[in-house]
N, C-alpha and C positions, 0 to 999 in steps of 0.2 A: 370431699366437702371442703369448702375455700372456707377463708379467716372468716371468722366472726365478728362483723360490726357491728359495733354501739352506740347506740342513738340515746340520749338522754331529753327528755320532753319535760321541761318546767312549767307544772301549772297541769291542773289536771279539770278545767272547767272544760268550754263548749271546744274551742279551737286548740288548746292538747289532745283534748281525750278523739276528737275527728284529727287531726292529723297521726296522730297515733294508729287511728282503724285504717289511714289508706295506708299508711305504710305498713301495717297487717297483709291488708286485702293486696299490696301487688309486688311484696318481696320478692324476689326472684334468687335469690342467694342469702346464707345465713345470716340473719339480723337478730340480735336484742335488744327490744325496747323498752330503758325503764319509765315507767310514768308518775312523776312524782306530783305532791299535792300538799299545798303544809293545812288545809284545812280539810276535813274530810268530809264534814258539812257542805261544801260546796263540789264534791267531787262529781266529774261526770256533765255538771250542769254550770258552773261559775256562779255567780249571785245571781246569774239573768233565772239560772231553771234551776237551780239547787233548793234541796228543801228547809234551809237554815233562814231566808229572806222570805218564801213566795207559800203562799197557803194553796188551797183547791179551786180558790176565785180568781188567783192571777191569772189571766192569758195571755197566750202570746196575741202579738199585733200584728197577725199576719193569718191568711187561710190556711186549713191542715193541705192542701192541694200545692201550695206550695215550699214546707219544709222540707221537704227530703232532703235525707244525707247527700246524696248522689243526685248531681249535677245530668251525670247518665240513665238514671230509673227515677224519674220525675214522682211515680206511683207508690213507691216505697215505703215511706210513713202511711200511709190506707193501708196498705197491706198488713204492714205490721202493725197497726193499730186496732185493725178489726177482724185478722183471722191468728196474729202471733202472740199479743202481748197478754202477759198476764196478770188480771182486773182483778185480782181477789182482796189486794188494798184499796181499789177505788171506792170510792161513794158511791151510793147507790145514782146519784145521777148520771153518772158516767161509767158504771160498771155496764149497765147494758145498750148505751147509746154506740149507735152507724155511724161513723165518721164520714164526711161525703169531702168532695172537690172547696166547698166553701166554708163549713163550719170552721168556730173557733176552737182550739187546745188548748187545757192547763198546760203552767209551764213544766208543772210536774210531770208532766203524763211525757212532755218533750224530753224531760232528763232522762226520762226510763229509757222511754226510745237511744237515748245516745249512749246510755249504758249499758243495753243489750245488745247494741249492733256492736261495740267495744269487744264485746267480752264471746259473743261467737261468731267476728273474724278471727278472734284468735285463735278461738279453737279450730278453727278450720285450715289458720296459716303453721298449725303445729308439725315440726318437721322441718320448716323454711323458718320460719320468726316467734320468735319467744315474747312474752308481755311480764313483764315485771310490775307491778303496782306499789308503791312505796310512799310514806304518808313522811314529812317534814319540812321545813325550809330551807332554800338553796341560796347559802351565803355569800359564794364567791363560784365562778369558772374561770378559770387562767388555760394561757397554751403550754402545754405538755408536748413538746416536737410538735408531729405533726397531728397530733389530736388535742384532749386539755383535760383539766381534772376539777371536776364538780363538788365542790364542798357543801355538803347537808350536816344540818344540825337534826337531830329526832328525838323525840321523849322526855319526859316532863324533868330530868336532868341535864336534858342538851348535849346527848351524844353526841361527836363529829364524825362526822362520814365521810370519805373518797371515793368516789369512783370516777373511774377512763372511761369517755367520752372520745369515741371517732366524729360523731356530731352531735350539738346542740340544739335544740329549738327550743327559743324562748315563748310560751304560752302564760304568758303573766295576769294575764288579763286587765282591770284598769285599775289605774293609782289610786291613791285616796279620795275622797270627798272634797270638792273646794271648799276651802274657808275661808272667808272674809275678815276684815280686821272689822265690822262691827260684830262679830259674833264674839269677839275678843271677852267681853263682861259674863258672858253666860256659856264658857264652853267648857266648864268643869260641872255646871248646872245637870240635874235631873229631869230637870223639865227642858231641855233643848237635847234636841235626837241631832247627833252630828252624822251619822252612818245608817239611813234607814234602810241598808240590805246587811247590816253585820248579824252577826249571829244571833246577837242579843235582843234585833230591832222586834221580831214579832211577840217577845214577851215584853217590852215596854211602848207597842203599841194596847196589848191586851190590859195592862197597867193604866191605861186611860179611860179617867171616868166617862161616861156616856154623854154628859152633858159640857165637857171640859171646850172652851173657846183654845184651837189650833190652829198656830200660822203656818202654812208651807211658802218656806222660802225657795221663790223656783217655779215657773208654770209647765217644766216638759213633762216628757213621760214619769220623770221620777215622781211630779205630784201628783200623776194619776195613780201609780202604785201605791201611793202615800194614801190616797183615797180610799181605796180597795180594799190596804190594811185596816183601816179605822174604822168601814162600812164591817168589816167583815170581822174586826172587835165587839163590835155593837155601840161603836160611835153613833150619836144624835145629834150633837152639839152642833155648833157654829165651825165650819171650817173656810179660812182666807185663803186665796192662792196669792200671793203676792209677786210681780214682778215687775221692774221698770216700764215697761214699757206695753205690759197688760196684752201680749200676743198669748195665744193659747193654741194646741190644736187640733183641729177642725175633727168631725168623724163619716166617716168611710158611709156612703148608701149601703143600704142591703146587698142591694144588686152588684157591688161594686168587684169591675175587673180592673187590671193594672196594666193597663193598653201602654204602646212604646211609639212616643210620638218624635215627628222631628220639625224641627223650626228654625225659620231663617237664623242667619248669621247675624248677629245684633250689628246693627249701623255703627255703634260708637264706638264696635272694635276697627272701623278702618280710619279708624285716626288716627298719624303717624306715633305721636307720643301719650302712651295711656297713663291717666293717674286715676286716684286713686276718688277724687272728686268727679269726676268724669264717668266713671265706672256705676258711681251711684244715680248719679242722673241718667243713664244709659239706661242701665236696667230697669228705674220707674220707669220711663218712657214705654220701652217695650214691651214692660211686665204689660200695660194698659194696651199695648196696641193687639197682644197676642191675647191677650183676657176675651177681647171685643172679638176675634174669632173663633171661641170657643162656646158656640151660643149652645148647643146640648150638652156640656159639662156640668156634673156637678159642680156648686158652688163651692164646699167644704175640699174639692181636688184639683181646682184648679190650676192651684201655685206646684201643687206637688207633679203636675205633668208638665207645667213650664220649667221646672225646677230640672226635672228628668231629662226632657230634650237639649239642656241649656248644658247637660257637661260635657259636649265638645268647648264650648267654649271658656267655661271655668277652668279646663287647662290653658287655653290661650290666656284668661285673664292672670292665671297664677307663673307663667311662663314670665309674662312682660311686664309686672307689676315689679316695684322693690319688694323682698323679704318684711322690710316694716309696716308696709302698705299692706300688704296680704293680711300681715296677721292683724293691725289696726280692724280691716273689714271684719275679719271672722271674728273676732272680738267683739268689736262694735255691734254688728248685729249678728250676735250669737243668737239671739232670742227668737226676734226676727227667719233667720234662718234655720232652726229647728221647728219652730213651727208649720213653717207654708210645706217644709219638704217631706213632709208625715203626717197622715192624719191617723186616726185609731179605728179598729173595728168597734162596732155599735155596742157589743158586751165591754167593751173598756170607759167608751167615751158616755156611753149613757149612763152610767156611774155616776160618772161626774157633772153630765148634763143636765141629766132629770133630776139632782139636787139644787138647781142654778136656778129654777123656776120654782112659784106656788102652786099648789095646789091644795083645792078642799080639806080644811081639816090635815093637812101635809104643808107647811110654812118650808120656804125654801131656808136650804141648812149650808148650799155655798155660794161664796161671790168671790171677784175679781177683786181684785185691789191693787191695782195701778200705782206704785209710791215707789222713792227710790231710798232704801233705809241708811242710817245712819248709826248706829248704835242701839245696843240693848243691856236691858240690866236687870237683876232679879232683886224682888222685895217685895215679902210678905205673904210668897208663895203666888207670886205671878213671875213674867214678863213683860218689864217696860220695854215697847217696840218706837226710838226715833225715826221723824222719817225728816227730808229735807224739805218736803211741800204740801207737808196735814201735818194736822194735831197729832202726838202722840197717842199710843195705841197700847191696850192691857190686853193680853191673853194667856191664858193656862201652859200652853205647849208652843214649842216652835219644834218645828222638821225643816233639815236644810235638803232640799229638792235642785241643788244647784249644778248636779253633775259631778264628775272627778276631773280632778288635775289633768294634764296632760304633756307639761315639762318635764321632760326627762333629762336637764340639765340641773335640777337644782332639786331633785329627788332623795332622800335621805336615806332608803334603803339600801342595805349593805351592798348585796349583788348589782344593782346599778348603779351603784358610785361608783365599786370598782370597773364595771364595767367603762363607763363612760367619764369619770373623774379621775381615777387613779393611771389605769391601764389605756383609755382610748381606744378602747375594742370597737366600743356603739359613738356614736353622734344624733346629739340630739337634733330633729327635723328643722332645717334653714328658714327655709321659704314661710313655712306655717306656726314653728313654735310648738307640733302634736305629733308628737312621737319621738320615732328614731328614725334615720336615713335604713333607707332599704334599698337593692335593685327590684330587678322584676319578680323572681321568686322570692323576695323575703329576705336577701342574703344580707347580713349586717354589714354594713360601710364603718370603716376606723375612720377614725379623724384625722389619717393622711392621707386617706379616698382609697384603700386599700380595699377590697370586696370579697370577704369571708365566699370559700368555698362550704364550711364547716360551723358556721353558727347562721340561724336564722329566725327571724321570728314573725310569729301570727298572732294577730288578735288586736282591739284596739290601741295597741303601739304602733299601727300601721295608717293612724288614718289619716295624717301629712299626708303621706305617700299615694294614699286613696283617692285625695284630693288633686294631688298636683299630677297625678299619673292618669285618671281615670273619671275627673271633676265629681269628684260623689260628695256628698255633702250632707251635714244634719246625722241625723241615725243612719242613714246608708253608710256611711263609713265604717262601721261594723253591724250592719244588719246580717238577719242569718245567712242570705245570699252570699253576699260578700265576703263574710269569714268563714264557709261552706267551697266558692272559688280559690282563697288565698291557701285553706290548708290544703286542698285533694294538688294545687298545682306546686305548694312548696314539699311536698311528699315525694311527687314526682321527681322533682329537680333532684332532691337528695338519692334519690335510687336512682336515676339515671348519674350522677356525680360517681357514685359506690362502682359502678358498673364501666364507667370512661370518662375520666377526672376532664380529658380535655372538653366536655360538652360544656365548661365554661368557657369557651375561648367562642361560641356562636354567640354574634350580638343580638341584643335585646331588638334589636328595630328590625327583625326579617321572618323571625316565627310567626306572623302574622300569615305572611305569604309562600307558599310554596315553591313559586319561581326564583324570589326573592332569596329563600334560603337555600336552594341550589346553585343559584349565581354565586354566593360567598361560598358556598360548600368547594365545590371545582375552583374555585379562586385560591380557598387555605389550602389545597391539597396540593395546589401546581398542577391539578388537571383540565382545564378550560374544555378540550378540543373533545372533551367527554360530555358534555355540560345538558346538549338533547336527548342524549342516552339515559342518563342518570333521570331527570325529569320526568322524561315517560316514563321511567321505570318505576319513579315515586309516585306518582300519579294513579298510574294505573296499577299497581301492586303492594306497595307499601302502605299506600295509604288508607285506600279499606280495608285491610287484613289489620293495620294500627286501630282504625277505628272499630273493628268487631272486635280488636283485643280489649279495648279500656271499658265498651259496655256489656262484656261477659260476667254472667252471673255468677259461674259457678268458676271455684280455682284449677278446675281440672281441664277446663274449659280453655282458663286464660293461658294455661301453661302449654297445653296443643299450639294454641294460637302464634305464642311468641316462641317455641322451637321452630312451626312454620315460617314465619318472620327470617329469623336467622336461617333456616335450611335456603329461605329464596334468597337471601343477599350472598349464601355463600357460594350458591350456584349463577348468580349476577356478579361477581365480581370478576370471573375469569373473562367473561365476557368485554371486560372496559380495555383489557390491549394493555396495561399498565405494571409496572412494577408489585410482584404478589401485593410485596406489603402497601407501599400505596395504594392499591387497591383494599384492601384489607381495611387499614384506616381511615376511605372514604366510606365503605358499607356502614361501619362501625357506626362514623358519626353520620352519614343519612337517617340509619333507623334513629337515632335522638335526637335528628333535627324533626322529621315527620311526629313522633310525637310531641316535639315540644308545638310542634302547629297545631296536632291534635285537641291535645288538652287548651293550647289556647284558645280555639275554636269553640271547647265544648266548656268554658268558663266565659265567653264572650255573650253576654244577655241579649245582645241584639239580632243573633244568630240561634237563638233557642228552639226556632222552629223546626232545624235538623234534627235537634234533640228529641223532641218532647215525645210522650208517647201518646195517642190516641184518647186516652181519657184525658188526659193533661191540655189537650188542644181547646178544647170551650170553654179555659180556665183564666188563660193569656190570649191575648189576640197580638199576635205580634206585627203585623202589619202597619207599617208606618203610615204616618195621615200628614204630609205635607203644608205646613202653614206657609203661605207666601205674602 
């Protein structure tokens, strides 16, 4: 048995505890992985599906047909939802409900899910990789040679802890809550919810009288949580959504699929020098000219499939804009932009709809409130709400619905100060101002462009990177997709690292292509005159025996698979006429260039259709529709 490596996973919500199960599911040499979590409240789940924020009415905004863990068994969440998981906590509403291709999930019912797929890979990877579960805060990681050492504090005396780390992933999930300098008057207040997924929010949502006037500051998804909570207190009263600019959004038809469109190249990118004025008028133009060809669309999904086809271009726009112009836009129409690029399923958004409206004997209990505020102040057991363009405004409660920070330059927390303030391990994201600088796998960049083999991270610290690499935008930059691709392929990378340190030295611009990464492969090795041999070889053997290996179900299975693997290259390599070991360390890195095409392949959404599996097919239509 070879050394034992140690993987250390900070953050034990959605995109820990999944990168934790693939590097379960495809260890191939001895691993321990510890997984830490300083709240245990949120374990398993992060605020988005932990049961400390979210009751049995929250759902997710997305169909059960399309959660699954696995990128490779589309069907997986059905299966375990309706012949594995066990209902004996649920409500009688859902203890005996089908889950089909379209229905909605509690987000509960998701956390189980990602806790029981957690906890029997590992029983399954026992003998190959260990799970360690470990509950406190991780205050510092420094490098120790060539690994580093993880400082945890635990227990209500603030034990300190060390442990060696061969690798790091940061699963942090998101910063704080933003706060504004008019919340400045009321933010030691009772009556102002600064954190409505802290632990504490559902019992001081339950704490509000039924008829109490509430402002949500904020129209995205957090006000619609915010609704849910207070519907599902036995709120009655008057609730505000308040936001500058009074965008809200839209909700999803019954019938609604998430079809993959593509559309012209916008005109006012061929304008030698692009700013950032130019950009805005561009996009209304075209937003109207592609709207007018979309005459059977839903109205409420418009923007969200122009928004979709439109991220090739959002990396050209984020490429050739200045760093300050970027973030200016995303800034400026944040609001704007969360909106159009999500709309809600009908269990969420009719919450908040069918309140918006009267009815007989039922007086509508929300509105819109368009104002941009200015300060607040408590007296006499309200809140005074300024604004810059109405009358002043009294209400009972305010909830800030405004999102979390996303500066990782000017963050207060120990572990990324040092990280990024003291040490210069992370950098905070250029271009966008959200996040931290990542390469393709996740692998943390220092701030003198140095590209960690051994620290990386997943989860909303990545969604600069989502942006400027991949144009996603709004909630897509950490949708479950998205941080479902980022952890199965940053797991990857780290077991393929563990296995042949130099599978860094393939650049990021060829795992796309197979030919591509053949041409550099016989390029680093000094073999050229090998170059058709290798190809074919990859092609026709490597590459589907890689891809039966990553969508094998069972470990017995995948371990057949990748001895087969390795017995064909060790039998192709006599073959190339070359020096053993050259030869030797071409097979090597071929098999981790093929799978790094692999998995980017089967992480690329516009390629899903290789994927999917036959029920999954009537779910997606992947077929592109051409707007000219």
């Amino acid at each position: 048995m070879g050394e034992i490596k140690k993987v250390v996973i900070v953050g034990a919500g959605f995109s820990g505890t999944l990168t934790a199960t693939r590097l379960l599911q495809f260890a191939d040499s001895p691993l321990e992985i510890t997984l830490i979590e300083r709240n245990e409240r949120v374990r398993g789940g992060g605020i988005a599906f932990g049961e400390a924020s979210t009751t049995w009415n929250h759902m997710l905004n997305i169909q059960a047909g399309r959660i699954t863990l696995y990128r490779e068994r589309a069907e997986d969440f059905l299966e375990w939802a309706n012949h594995e998981a066990d209902r004996s906590e649920w409500p009688t509403r859902w203890k005996y409900h089908a889950f089909s291709l379209s229905c909605v999930v509690p987000r509960r019912i998701f956390g189980q899910y990602l806790t029981e797929r957690l906890h029997s890979t590992a029983e399954e990877a026992r003998g190959q990789a260990t799970l360690i579960e470990r509950t406190g805060t991780v205050v510092d990681v420094r490098p120790d040679g060539e690994g580093h050492v993880v400082q945890l504090v635990s227990g209500d005396e603030g034990q300190v802890h060390t442990l060696p780390a061969d690798y790091v992933v940061f699963a942090t999930g998101h910063l704080d809550p933003v706060h504004k300098p008019f919340y400045d008057g009321v933010k030691d207040s009772a009556r102002f919810v600064f954190n409505p997924y802290a632990n504490s929010s559902r019992a001081v949502f339950n704490e509000i009288r039924p008829d109490e006037k509430v402002l949500l500051v904020g129209s995205g998804l957090t006000s619609f949580d915010a609704v849910v909570s207070l519907v599902n207190a036995g709120h009655t009263g008057e609730i505000l959504i308040c936001s500058r600019a009074g965008h809200m959004h839209g909700t999803y038809p019954a019938d609604h699929q998430h079809d993959i469109w593509q559309a012209r190249r916008p005109p006012f990118l061929d304008t030698e020098t692009l700013t950032a004025d130019a950009v805005v008028e561009g996009v209304r133009a075209e937003y109207e000219y592609l709207k007018a060809s979309l005459h059977d669309t839903h109205p409420d999904v418009v923007a969200e499939r122009i928004m979709k086809a439109w991220e090739p271009y959002v990396i050209e726009v984020a490429q050739r804009l200045d760093p300050a112009d970027v973030r200016m836009l995303l800034d400026k129409y944040k609001s704007l932009i969360v909106a159009s690029r999500t709309s809600t399923v009908p269990d969420i958004g009719n919450v908040v709809r069918s309140r918006m409206r009267s009815y007989p004997g039922a007086p509508r209990t929300i509105s819109q409130l368009p104002a941009e505020i200015t300060s607040m102040t408590e007296a006499n057991g309200k809140i005074r709400v300024s604004f810059s363009d109405r009358p002043d405004l009294e209400v009972d409660r305010v909830v800030n619905c405004l999102g979390n920070t996303t500066n990782y330059g000017t963050i207060a927390h120990p572990l990324w100060r040092g990280l990024v303030q003291d040490r210069k391990q992370a950098t905070p994201h250029g271009k966008t101002g959200r996040g931290v600088e990542v390469r393709g796998h996740g692998q943390l960049v220092a701030q003198d462009g140095t590209v960690s083999g051994t620290l990386y991270g997943v989860g909303p610290m990545r969604q600069g990177d989502e942006t400027v690499r991949r144009g996603r935008l709004g909630a897509f930059v950490f949708s479950i997709g998205t941080l479902r691709n980022q952890c199965f392929d940053t797991a990857m990378e780290m077991l393929r690292h563990m296995r042949f340190p130099e599978v860094t030295a393939i650049p990021e611009d060829v795992s796309h292509c197979l030919v591509r990464s053949t041409d550099w492969l016989v390029e680093h090795v000094g073999a050229p005159q090998v170059r058709d041999k290798v190809l074919a070889h990859a092609q026709e053997s490597v590459l589907p025996a890689t891809q039966a290996y990553l969508q094998a179900r069972e470990r017995d299975q995948r371990d057949k698979l990748r001895k087969a693997i390795a017995d064909d290259l060790a039998e192709f390599a006599p073959t190339l006429d070359l020096e053993p070991a050259v030869a030797q360390r071409l097979t090597l890195l071929l098999a981790l260039a093929v799978e790094k095409h692999v998995v980017l392949s089967m992480c690329d959404i516009t390629r899903l259709s290789e994927w999917q599996s036959p029920q999954y097919t009537e779910l997606v239509r992947t077929a592109a529709v051409a707007l000219k």
